[in-house]
N, C-alpha and C positions, 0 to 999 in steps of 0.2 A: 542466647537461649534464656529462655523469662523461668525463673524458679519453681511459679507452680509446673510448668511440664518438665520441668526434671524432678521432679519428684514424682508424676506419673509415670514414666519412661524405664526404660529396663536398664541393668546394673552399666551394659555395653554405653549407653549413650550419657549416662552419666557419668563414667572414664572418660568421654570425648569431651563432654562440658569441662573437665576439670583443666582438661588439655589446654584449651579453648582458655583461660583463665575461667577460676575457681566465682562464680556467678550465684553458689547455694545462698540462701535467706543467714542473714543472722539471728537471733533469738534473744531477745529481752523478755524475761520472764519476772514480772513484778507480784510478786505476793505482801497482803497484809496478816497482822497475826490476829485472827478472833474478829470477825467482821462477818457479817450476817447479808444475806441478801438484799434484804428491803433498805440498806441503809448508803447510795447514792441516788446522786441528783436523778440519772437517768433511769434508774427504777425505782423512781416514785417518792423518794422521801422530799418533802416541802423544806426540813431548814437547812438540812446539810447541802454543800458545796465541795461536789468534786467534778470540776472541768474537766480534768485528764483523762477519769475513767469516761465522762460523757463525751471525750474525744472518742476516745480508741472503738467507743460504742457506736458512735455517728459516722466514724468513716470506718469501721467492718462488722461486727455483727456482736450484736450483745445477746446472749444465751439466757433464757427463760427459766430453763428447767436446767439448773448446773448445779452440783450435788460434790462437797466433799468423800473421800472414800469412808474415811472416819474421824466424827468430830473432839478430836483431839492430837496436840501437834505435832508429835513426831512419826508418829502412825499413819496421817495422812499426807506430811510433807517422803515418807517413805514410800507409801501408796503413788505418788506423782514422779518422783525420781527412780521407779520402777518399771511401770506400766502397771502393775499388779494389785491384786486387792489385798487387805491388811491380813486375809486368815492362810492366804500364800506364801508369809512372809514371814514367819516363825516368829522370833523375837522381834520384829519390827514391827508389830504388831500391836506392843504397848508400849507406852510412852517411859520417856526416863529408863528406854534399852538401847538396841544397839540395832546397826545395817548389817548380816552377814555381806560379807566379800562373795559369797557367790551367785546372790543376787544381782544381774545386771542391772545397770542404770544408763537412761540415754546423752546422759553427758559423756559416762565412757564411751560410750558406743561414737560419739559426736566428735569426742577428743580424739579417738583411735583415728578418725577421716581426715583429720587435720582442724581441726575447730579448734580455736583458742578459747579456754575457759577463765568465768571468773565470779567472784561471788561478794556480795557484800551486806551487811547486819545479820538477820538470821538465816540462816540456810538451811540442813537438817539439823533438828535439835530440838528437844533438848534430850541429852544422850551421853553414853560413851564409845566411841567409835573403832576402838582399839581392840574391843575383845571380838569384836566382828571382822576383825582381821584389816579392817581400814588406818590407817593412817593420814589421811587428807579427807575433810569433808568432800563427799561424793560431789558437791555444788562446781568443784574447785578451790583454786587458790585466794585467798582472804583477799582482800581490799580496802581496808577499813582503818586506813591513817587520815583521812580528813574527818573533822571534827567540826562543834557548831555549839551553839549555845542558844537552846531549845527556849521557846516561850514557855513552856509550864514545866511544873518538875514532873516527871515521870515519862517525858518525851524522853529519849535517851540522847547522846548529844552526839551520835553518830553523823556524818553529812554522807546519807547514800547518796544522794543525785554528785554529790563531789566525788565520790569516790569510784562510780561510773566512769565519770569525764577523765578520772585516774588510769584506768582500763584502757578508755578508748584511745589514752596516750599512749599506750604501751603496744598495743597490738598492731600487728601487719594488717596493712589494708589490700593485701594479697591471700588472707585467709579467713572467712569468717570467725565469726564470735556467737559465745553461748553465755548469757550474763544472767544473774540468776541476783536481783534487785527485792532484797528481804528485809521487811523492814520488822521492829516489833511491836509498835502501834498496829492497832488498839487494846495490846494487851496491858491487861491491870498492874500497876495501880498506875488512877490517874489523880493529879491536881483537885480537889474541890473544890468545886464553884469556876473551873475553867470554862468552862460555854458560857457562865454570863459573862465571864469578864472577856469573854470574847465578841459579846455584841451578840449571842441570841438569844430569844425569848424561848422559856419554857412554857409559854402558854400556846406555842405552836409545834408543840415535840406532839408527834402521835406514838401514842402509851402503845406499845403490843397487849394485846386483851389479856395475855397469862403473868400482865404484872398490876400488882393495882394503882391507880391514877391516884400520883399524888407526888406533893412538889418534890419531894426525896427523890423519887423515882424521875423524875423529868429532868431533874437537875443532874442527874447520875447518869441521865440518856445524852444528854447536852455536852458532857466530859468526855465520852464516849463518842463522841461526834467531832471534837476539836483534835481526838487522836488518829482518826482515819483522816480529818483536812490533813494531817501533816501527811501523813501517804501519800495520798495525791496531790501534795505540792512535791514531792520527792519528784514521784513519775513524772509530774509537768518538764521540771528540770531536765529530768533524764531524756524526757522527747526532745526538748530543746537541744540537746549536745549533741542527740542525734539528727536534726536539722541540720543544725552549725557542721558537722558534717559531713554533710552530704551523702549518710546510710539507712534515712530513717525509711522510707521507699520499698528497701531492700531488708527490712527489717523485721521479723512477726513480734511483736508486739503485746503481751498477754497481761492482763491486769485482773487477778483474782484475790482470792481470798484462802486459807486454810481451811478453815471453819467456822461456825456461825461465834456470836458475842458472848461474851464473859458474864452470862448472867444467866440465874436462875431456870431453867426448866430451858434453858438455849444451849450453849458449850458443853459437850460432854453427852450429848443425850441425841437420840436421833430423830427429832421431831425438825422440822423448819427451823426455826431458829436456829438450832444445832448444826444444821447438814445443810443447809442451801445456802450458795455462795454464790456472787456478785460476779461474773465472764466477762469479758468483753476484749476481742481477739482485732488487731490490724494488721493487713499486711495484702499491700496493693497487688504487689505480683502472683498472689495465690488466691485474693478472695471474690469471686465473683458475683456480680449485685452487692458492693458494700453496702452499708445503709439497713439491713437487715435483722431482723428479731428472728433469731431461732429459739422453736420452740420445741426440739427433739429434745431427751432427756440422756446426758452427758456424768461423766463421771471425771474429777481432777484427773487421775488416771491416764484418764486419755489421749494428756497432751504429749504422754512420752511416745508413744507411736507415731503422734502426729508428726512430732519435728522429726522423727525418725525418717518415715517419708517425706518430709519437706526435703531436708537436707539427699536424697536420693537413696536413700540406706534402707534396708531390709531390717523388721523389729528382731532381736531373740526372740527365739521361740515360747521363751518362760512366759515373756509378757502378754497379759492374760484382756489387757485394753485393748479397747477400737480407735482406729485412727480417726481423726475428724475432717481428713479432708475432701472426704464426701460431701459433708455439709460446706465446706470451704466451695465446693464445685458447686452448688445449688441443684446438689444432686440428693432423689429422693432412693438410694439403692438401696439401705438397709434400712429395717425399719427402728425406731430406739424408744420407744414406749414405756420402758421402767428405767432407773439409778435403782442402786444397788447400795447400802449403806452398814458399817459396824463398829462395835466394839467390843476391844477385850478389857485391858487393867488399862487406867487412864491414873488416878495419879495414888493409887496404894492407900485406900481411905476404909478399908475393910477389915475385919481381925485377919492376922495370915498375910496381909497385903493382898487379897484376890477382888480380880475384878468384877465388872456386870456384864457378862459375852450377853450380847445380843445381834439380831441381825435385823435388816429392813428391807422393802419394796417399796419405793414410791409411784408410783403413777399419778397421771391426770386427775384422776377422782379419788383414788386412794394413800391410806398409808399403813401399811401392816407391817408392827412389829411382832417379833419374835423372842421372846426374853428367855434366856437356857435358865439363869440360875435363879427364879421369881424369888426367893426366900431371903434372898441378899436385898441389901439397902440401894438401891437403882443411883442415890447420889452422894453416897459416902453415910456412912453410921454417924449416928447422932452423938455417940459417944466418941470426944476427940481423942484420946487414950489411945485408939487404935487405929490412927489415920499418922501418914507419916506427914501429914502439913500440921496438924495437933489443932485440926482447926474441924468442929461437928460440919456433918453433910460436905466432907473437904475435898468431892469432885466437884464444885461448885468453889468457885475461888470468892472470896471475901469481898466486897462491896456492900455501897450504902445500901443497896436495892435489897441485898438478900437482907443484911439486919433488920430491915427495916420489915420483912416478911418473914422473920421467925421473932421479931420480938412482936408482930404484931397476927401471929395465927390463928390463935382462936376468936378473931374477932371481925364481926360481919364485916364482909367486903376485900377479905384478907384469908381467911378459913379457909376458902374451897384452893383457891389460887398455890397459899403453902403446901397444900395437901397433893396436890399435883405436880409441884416443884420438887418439896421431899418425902413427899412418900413412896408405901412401897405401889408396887407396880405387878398387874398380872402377869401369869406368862405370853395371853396373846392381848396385841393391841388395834385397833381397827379403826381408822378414822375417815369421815366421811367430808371430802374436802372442799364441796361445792357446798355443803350446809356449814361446815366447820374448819373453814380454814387454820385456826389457828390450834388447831387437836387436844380440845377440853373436852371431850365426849369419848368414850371410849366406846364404840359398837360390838367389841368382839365377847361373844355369847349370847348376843341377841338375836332371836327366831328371824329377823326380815333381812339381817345380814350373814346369815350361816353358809348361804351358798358362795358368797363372796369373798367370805371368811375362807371358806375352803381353796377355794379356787388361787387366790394370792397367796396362799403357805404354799399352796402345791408350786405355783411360778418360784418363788422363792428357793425353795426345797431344789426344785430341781436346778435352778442357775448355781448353787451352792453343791451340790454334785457333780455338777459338770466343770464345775472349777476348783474340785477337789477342798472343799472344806474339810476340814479335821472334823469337824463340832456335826460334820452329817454324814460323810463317808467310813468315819472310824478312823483309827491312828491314831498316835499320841497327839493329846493336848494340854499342852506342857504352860499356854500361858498367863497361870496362878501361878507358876513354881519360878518362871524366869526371872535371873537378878533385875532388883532395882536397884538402878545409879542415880538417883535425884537424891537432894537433900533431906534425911532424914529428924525433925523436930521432935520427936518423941522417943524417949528413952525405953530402949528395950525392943524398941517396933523390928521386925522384920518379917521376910517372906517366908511362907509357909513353905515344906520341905513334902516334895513330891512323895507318896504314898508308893513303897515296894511293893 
C-alpha cells in the first residue's frame, strides 16, 4: 500500500497497513535559521547556489506563497511543532520562553504511533523548556556528537548531515523516522568578507530596494549567502545517506526556512523579508505532478497536520492548521487565498521588556498590517539602556548593513530607507504589492485605498476570532508580563510586572 493512500484511508485500513509491515513515509524536516525567501537558486537569486533545495523543488513542488507563523525563532519554530498560530500559544508566543506541556506537537503525536524521533543543531529554541513542563526538546532526542571544522568563523562546527547518517544508524528499518535537520546558519554573526573569499562578486548581489546599494551592504549580502550554501550542502549530504539507503523514496522531504534575514526592516517585522520563507516539499509516494510551483498561500504551521495525515493519524483538535495534502493531490478543494502572520515580544528591547503585538494578512495584491501598540518602538528603542541586548533598535540584530544605516540616516539615499527600518510605525499598514512589492509606501489612510483598507481588517479581524486571539476576543493578555529566559546585557533590565 503506497503512503499517500494511507494517509487518505480511514483509521481501520491503516491498522491493516501496519499489520501488513509498517509502509508510513518517514519525515526529514530540514530548517534554516533566518533565511528569506528570495534567497535560492530556484527562486530567483543569480549568485547563490543551492542544488539541494533546487532538487527537492525540481522533483516536488516548490511553494510560492510560504509564510512563517511569526518572524522570530522560537515563536515560529513553536508555531510548526504545534499546528497552531503563535497568539494560541500563550507563552510560546515570544521568543527566549517556553513550550507549555499541554500543547500538543506532531512529533508526539508521531512518536506515540511508533515513529522514531531525532533531532540535530537547532530545534526549538531559543528557550527554557522546563518551566513548560518539558523536559526533552519537543524535536526529540539530540544528535550532535559529530563535529567539523567549518570554512569561516561563525559557521558553527556542528556536522548535521553526520549526525543524520548517526540516526540513520540507529534506527529500525521496521519503523519509520521523524528527523528534525536544524541548522543555525544563516544566523548572525558572520565572518567578513566570506562571499569574496568564497569566489563571488558583489557586483552581482541584487540589493533588496529597502537597503541601500552600496559595497557594505553587498558584501554583508554575500556573507549572508556563504551561510545558507552551508545548509544546503548539509541537506545535499543528508539526501545522499538517504539514497545510500535505500529510504529516500519513502521519505517527505521538507527544506524551509524559520523566518526571513537578519537584517534591517527583514527579521522581526512582518513585511516579506521578515515572513516569506523558501518551501520546497519531496516525496514520490504522496505527491502528484512533481515538478510543480504552487501558488496557494500556506503557513509553516501547516506541516504538522500534514505529516499527521501522512503518517495516517487524526490531528488534535487544538491544532488550528491545514493540512497540505490537498495540494500534495493537485487538488484544488480549499481555497487558501491569505497567510496569516504575528508578533508579540521578540527579543525584550523596550523599557518594561514589552513587545510590538502586531498582526497581518497577506494576499496576492496586498499586505495589511495591524499594529496594537503604535506608540512603542516597532524595532527596539533607540535608547540601548533598555533593551536586554544593550544594543539601540535591539530587535534588529547588529550587522554591517544596519551600522552602516544609522550612522548613515540623515543622509540622501539613506534617510527615507532608515526611517522605515527604525522608525515608528502607524497603527495600520497597507501595501499595494503589484506597484510595491517591496512595502515602502504605506496606502493605509488614503481616500482610493479605504475600501480595501476596510475590507482586509475585516478578513483579518475575523480569522483572529475565529481562532480565538486574546488581542481581539478578550481574555488575558499576558505576553508583556511573561518571563524572559535569554541573556540579559544590561543591568537592572527586566520584565514589567502585570498591572492588578
Amino acid at each position: 500500500m503506497k503512503p499517500f493512500l494511507i494517509s487518505l484511508v480511514s483509521p481501520f485500513l491503516f491498522l491493516v497497513s501496519i499489520s501488513m509491515g509498517d509502509t508510513r513515509p518517514n519525515i526529514l524536516f530540514c530548517i534554516s535559521d533566518d533565511q528569506s525567501y528570495a534567497h535560492t537558486g530556484a527562486n530567483g537569486d543569480p549568485v547563490i547556489q543551492t542544488p539541494a533545495f533546487d532538487r527537492i523543488a525540481r522533483e516536488g513542488l516548490r511553494f510560492t506563497n510560504a509564510f512563517c507563523d511569526a518572524p522570530t525563532c522560537g515563536p515560529s519554530r513553536s508555531a510548526i511543532l504545534t499546528g497552531q498560530a503563535i497568539w494560541r500559544l500563550e507563552e510560546a508566543g515570544n521568543i527566549h520562553s517556553t513550550l507549555p506541556a499541554k500543547f500538543a506537537t506532531y512529533t508526539e503525536e508521531l512518536q506515540k504511533s511508533g515513529y522514531q524521533l531525532g533531532y540535530t543543531g537547532k530545534a526549538w529554541s531559543p528557550g527554557r523548556l522546563e518551566p513548560g513542563g518539558r523536559s526533552e526538546n519537543p524535536a526529540g532526542p539530540a544528535f550532535d556528537r559529530k563535529k567539523l571544522k567549518p570554512a569561516y568563523h561563525g559557521i558553527r562546527n556542528i556536522d548535521y548531515a553526520g549526525n543524520f547518517e548517526d540516526f540513520l544508524a540507529k534506527t529500525s528499518d521496521k519503523k519509520p523516522f521523524c528527523f528534525w535537520l536544524g541548522t543555525s546558519e544563516p544566523h548572525r554573526h558572520y565572518q567578513k568578507g566570506s562571499g569574496k573569499l568564497s569566489g563571488k562578486d558583489p557586483a552581482k548581489v541584487v540589493v533588496p530596494p529597502i537597503f541601500p546599494d552600496h559595497e557594505i551592504v553587498r558584501n554583508d549580502l554575500l556573507d549572508y549567502f556563504v551561510e545558507i550554501e552551508h545548509f544546503d550542502k548539509m541537506v545535499a549530504q543528508a539526501i545522499i545517506a538517504l539514497e545510500k539507503s535505500g529510504q529516500l523514496d519513502n521519505t517527505i522531504v521538507v527544506v524551509t526556512s524559520d523566518h526571513g534575514m537578519p537584517f534591517p526592516r527583514a527579521k522581526a517585522t512582518l513585511y516579506d523579508a521578515g515572513s516569506k520563507v523558501p518551501l520546497a516539499i519531496r516525496w514520490p509516494g504522496g505527491i502528484k505532478n512533481p515538478g510543480r510551483d504552487v501558488n496557494a498561500f500556506v503557513n509553516l504551521s501547516d506541516v504538522a497536520p500534514t505529516f499527521l495525515e501522512a503518517a495516517g493519524l487524526p490531528a488534535p483538535k487544538m491544532m488550528s492548521a491545514r493540512s497540505l495534502i490537498d495540494l500534495f493531490a493537485d487538488q484544488k478543494t480549499h481555497e487558501r487565498k491569505a497567510a496569516y502572520i504575528a508578533m508579540e515580544r521578540h527579543d525584550g528591547c523596550r523599557k518594561g521588556g514589552k513587545g510590538y503585538p502586531c498582526r497581518a494578512i497577506r494576499t496576492t495584491d496586498y499586505l495589511y498590517i495591524h499594529n496594537f501598540e503604535p506608540t512603542r518602538w516597532p524595532s527596539g528603542s533607540p535608547d540601548p539602556s533598555v533593551c536586554a541586548r544593550s544594543i539601540p533598535y535591539g530587535e534588529i540584530d547588529d550587522s554591517p548593513t544596519k551600522t552602516f544605516m544609522m550612522e548613515h540616516q540623515t543622509e540622501h539615499g539613506t534617510a527615507r530607507l532608515a526611517a522605515l527600518a527604525f522608525g515608528m510605525r502607524p497603527a495600520e499598514e497597507l501595501y499595494d504589492l503589484k506597484n510595491d512589492p517591496a512595502q515602502m509606501s504605506n496606502l493605509a489612510g488614503t481616500t482610493v485605498t479605504a475600501a480595501i483598507q476596510k475590507s482586509l481588517r475585516q478578513r483579518l479581524f475575523d480569522h483572529l476570532g475565529k481562532t480565538k486571539d486574546p488581542r481581539v476576543i478578550g481574555g488575558p493578555v499576558d505576553w508583556d508580563y511573561y518571563p524572559y529566559y535569554g541573556k540579559i546585557s544590561t543591568k537592572g533590565w527586566s520584565v514589567a510586572k502585570k498591572p492588578k
